[in-house]
C-alpha positions as CSV (number, residue, x, y, z in Angstrom):
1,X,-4.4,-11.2,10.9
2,X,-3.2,-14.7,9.8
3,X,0.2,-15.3,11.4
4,X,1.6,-16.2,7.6
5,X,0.8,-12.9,6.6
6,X,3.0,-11.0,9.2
7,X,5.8,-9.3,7.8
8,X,8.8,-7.8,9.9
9,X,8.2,-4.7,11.4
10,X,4.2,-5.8,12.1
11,X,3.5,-5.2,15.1
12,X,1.3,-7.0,17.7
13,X,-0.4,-6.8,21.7
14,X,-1.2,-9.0,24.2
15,X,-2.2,-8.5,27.3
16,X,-0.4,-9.3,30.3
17,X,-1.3,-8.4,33.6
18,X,-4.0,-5.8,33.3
19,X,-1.3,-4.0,30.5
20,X,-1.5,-3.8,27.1
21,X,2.3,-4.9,25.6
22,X,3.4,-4.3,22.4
23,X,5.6,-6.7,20.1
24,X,7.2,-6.1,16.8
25,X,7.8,-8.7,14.5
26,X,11.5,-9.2,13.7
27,X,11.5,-12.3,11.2
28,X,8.9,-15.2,10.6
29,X,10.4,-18.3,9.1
30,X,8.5,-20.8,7.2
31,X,9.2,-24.5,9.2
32,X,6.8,-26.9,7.1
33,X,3.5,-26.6,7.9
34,X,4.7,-24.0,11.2
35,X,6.0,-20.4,11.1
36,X,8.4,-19.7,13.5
37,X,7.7,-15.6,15.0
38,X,10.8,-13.8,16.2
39,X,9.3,-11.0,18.4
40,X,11.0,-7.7,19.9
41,X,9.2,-5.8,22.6
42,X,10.4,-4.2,25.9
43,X,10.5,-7.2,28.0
44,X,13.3,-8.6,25.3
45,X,13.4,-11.0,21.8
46,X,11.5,-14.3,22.1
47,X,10.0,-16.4,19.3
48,X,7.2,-18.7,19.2
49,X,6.0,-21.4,16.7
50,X,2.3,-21.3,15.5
51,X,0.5,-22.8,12.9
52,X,0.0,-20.6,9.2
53,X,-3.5,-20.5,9.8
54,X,-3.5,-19.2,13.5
55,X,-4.6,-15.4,13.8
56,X,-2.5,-13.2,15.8
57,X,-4.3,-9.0,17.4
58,X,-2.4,-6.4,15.5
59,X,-1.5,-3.3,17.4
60,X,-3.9,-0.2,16.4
């Protein structure tokens, strides 16, 4: 999915060290050309800044 079509409560994986974690978007903020991700997950909340056309794994 294209990261400016998350919505909060989307949620997401990556993997990280042979596991599978699972992040669930927060809020996404529109900064110019940028969106700006607040994630929630087990490890914490942590945001990242990616462009609107970037595509991000949704969680199955």
């Amino acid at each position: 999915m294209k990261i400016n079509e998350l919505k909060p409560g989307d949620c997401v994986t990556q993997q990280l060290d042979n596991s599978t974690v699972a992040f669930e978007v927060v809020a996404i903020r529109q900064i110019g050309r940028r969106f700006l991700v607040t994630f929630r997950s087990a490890l914490g909340i942590a945001s990242a800044s990616y462009q609107g056309d970037a595509y991000i794994s949704l969680a199955h």
